[in-house]
C-alpha positions, 0 to 999 in steps of 0.5 A: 500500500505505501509504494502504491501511495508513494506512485500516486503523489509521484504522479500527482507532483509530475502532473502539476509540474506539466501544468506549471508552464501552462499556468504561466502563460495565463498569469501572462495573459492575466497580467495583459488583461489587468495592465490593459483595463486598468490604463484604459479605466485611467484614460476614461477617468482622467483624459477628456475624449478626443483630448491630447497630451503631449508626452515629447514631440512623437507620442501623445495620450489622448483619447479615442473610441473605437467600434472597428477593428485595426486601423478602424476597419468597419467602423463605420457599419452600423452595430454588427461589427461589435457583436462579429468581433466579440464573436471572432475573438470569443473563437479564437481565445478559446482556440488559443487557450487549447493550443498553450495547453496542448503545448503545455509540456513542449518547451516552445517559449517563443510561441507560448509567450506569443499565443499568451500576449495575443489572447490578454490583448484580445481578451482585453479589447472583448471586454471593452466590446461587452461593456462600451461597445467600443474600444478605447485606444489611448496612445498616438505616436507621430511619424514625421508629423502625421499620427498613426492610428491610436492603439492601446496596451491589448493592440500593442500586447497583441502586436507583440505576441504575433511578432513572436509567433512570426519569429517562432514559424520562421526559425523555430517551430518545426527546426528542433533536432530529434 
């Protein structure tokens, strides 16, 4: 009985050990989520909508609504586009999660801190769908001058993670030595 007690704790340490990396990535994603709303709550409170305060001569904060996606495509539709997003995004959170717990024991650091970025930005920008029914997007960097579209910290959160997932397909995945 007690080799049979001591195999079954074995397992079990062996068994959370195997979810560790998983459980990373969402506190990473958790973390993405948290950090986004809250900046998005001071945005909201503190900065008048479509305000603008300087940072230096390229970066300003402002306040921006968005009921698009990037670079405000659809924003001009008439209401579908807010409940397709939720959806679309909905989809591919829950696709993503399957795949960082599929992947949880591989060891694929690059893509699993990418996948975990993308789903804390997507996930961050659900939730001002659900509640405002808009995206509020805060950050405008001027590139000789002229603005680039506002984003927030689920866009650059999301930015980041493909850049990762890009790098992770092109000289990582699929190249590991048996």
């Amino acid at each position: 009985m007690p080799n049979q007690e001591k195999s079954l704790n074995a397992e079990v340490k062996n068994e959370s050990r195997g979810n560790r990396p998983f459980i990373i990535w969402m506190a990473l994603s958790l973390f993405v989520i948290g950090f986004d709303q809250l900046t998005k709550w001071m945005i909201i409170k503190w900065v008048p909508l479509y305000d603008k305060i300087p940072i230096n001569s390229f970066i300003n904060i402002t306040h921006q609504r968005n009921t698009g996606a990037a670079f405000s495509i659809l924003a001009d539709a008439p209401g579908w586009q807010r409940w397709f997003f939720i959806a679309l995004a909905t989809i591919v959170s829950a696709y993503i999660v399957s795949w960082l717990w599929k992947i949880r024991t591989d060891g694929q650091v690059i893509l699993s801190a990418g996948l975990a970025l993308v789903l804390g930005g997507a996930i961050g920008n659900v939730i001002d769908r659900i509640l405002l029914g808009n995206v509020v997007d805060f950050i405008q960097v001027l590139i000789a001058g002229w603005p680039f579209p506002s984003f927030n910290v689920a866009d650059s959160a999301i930015t980041v993670g493909a850049a990762f997932l890009i790098i992770d397909a092109l000289f990582l995945s699929g190249k590991e030595t048996k």
